[in-house]
C-alpha positions in Angstrom: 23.4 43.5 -32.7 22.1 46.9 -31.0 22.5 47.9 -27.5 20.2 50.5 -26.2 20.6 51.6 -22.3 16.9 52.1 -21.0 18.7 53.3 -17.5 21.9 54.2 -16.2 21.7 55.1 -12.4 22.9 53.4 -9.8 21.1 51.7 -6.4 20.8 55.2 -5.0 18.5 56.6 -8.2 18.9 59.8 -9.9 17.7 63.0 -10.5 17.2 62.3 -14.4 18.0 58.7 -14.9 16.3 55.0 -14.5 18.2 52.6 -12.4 20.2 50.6 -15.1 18.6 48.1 -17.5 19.2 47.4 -21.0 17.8 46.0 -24.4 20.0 43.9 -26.6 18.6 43.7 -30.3 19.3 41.1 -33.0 17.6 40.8 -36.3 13.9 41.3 -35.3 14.1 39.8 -31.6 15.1 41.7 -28.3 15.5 40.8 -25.1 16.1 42.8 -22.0 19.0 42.8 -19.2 17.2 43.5 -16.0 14.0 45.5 -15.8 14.4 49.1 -14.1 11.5 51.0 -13.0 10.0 52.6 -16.2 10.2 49.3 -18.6 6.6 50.7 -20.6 7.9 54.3 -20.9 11.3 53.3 -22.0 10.6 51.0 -24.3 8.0 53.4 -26.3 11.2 56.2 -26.3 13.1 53.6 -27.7 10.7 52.7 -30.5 10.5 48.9 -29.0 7.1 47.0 -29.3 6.5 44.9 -26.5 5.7 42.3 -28.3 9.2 42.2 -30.1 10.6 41.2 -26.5 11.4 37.8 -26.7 13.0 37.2 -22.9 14.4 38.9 -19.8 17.6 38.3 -18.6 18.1 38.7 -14.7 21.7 39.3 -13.4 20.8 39.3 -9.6 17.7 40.3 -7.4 18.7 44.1 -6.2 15.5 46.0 -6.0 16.8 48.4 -8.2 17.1 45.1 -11.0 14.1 43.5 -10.8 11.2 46.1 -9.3 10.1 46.9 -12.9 9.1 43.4 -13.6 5.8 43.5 -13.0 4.5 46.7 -14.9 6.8 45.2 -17.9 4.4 41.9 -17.6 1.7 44.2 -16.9 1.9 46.2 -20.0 2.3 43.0 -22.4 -1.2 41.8 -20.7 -2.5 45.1 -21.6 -1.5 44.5 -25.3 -2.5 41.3 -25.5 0.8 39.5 -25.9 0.2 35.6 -26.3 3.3 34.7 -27.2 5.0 33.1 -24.4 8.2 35.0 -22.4 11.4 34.0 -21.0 12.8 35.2 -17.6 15.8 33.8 -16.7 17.7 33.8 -13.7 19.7 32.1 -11.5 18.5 28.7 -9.7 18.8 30.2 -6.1 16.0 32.9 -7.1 13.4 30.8 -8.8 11.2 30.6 -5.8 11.1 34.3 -5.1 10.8 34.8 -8.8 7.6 32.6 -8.4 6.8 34.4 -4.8 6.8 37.9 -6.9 4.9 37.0 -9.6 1.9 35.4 -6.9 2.3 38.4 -5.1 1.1 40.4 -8.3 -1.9 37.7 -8.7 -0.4 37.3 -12.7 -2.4 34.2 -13.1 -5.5 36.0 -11.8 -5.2 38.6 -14.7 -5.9 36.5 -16.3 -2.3 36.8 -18.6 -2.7 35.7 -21.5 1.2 34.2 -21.8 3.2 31.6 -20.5 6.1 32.9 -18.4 8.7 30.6 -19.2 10.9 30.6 -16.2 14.6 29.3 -17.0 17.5 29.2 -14.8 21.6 28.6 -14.4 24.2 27.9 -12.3 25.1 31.7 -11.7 28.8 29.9 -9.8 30.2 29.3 -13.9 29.5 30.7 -17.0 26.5 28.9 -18.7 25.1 29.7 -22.1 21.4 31.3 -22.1 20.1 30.4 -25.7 21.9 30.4 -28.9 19.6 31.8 -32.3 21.2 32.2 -35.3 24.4 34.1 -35.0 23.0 35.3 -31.9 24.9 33.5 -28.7 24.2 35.0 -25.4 25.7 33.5 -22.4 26.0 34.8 -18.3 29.4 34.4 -15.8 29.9 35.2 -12.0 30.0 38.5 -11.2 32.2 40.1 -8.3 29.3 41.7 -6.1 26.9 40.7 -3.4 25.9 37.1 -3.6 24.0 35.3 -7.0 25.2 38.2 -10.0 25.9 37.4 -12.9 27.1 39.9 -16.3 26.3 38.9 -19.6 28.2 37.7 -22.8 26.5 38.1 -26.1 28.1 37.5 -29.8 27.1 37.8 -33.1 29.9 36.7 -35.2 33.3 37.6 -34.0 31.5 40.8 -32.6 31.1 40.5 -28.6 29.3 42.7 -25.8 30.0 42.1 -22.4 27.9 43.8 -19.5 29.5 43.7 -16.0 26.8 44.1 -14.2 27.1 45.7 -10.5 30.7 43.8 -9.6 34.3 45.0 -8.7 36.9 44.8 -11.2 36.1 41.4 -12.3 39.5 38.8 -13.8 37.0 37.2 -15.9 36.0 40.1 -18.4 39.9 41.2 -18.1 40.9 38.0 -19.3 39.1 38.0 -22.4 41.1 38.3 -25.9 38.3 40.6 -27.2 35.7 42.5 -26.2 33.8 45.1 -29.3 32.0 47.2 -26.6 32.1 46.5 -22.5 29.2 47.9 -20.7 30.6 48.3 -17.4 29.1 49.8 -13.9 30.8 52.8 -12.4 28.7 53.2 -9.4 31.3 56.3 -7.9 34.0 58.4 -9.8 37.2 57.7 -7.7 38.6 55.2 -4.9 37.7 51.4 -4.3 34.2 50.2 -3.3 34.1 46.9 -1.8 31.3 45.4 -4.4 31.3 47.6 -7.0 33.7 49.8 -9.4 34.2 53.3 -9.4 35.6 54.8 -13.2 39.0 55.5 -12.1 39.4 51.4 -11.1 37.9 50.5 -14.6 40.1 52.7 -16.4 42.9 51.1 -14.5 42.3 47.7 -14.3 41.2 46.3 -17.9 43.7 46.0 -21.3 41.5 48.3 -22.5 44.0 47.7 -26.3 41.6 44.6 -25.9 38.5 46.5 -25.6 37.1 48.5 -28.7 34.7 50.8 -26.5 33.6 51.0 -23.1 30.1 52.6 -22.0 30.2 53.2 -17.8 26.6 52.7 -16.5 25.1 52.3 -12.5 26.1 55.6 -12.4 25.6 58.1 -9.7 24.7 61.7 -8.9 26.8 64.7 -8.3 30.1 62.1 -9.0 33.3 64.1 -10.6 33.2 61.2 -14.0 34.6 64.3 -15.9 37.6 64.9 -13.6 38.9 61.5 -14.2 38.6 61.1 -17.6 40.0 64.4 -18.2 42.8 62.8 -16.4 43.3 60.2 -18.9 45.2 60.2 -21.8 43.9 60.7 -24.6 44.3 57.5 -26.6 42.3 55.9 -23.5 39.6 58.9 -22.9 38.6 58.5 -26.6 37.5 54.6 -25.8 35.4 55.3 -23.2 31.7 57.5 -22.6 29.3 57.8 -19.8 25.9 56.7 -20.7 23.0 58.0 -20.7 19.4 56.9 -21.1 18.2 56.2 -24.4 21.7 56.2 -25.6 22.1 53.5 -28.5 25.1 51.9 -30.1 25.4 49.1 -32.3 28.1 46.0 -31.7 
């Protein structure tokens, strides 16, 4: 399993990052975690045909999640994608989901792929899809309304991505975690729906947690000050991403 970070900014952009999205690999098959505003671009950076992209995975419906959805659909049209794609999200946002993709005329294209449109019960954790050793699976997320994060494990190897939340119980509670892709959206202090680095750093057993990659972040924020701040044997687990930055699980 491969995570690459296509953005890392947060809601308020970024003078040289995407609002945050990812791309979770397994095998042959990928799937993206939101889709930021360069989906196209990114994806040829990070060496990704589109037509490798099995299914999107939607945590919530901030702008800054979902406004690259079209020119992603747009681009597979382009290519001539047949197979047919999944976009989940949660069962409270499958109207506007539908809403968007009217507003954008898709079936006026005239695409050439079914958009499979799957949802879940964003209130529990559900599992997404199981393939192979491949399990991915979404829970609640502490932020503004329908969020979820997202689960995925191959083997006894886990990912877990926060997505935009405050500290959250549930991915603290968890016996182990390989690499936690976690928001950061400020440096310092408490933000009522999201986390800033020195509350992460704080709040998880991070003995449980191999590695932990801070994304959502934002512009101009001392990140260095506070891990500079840490000691060492927790500094060493943790790194501010960046765009295009890879990492296996």
């Amino acid at each position: 399993m491969k995570v690459t970070l296509l953005g890392t900014s947060s809601a308020a952009g970024s003078r040289e990052r995407d609002n945050t999205y990812l791309l979770l690999e397994h095998d042959q098959d990928a799937w993206m975690i939101d889709v930021g505003g360069n989906p196209l671009g990114k994806l040829k950076q990070a060496g990704m045909p589109l037509d490798r992209i099995r299914g999107v995975i939607l945590t919530h419906f901030h702008i800054d999640h979902i406004f690259g959805l079209p020119s992603l659909l747009w681009g597979m049209w382009l290519g001539g994608r047949q197979e047919a794609l999944t976009v989940y999200c949660d069962a409270g946002h499958a109207a506007q989901l539908q809403q968007i993709l009217a507003s954008y005329r898709t079936s006026e294209w005239p695409i050439g792929f079914a958009i499979d449109i799957r949802t879940f019960d964003w209130t529990k954790p559900s599992t997404l899809f199981a393939q192979g050793e491949l399990s991915v699976s979404v829970f609640p997320s502490l932020h503004v309304g329908a969020t979820v994060g997202v689960r995925a494990a191959v083997s006894e190897r886990v990912l877990v991505y926060s997505a935009d939340t405050r500290p959250n119980e549930w991915i603290a509670a968890q016996q182990r975690i390989d690499v936690l892709v976690h928001e950061a959206t400020a440096a310092r202090g408490a933000i009522s729906v999201h986390t800033s680095l020195e509350q992460l750093v704080r709040f998880y057993p991070l003995e449980r947690i191999g590695r932990v990659v801070a994304v959502h972040l934002t512009d101009d924020e001392p990140y260095g000050d506070v891990l500079a701040e840490c000691e060492a044997r927790v500094r060493e687990r943790i790194a501010l991403g960046a765009d295009l930055m890879s990492f296996p699980v």
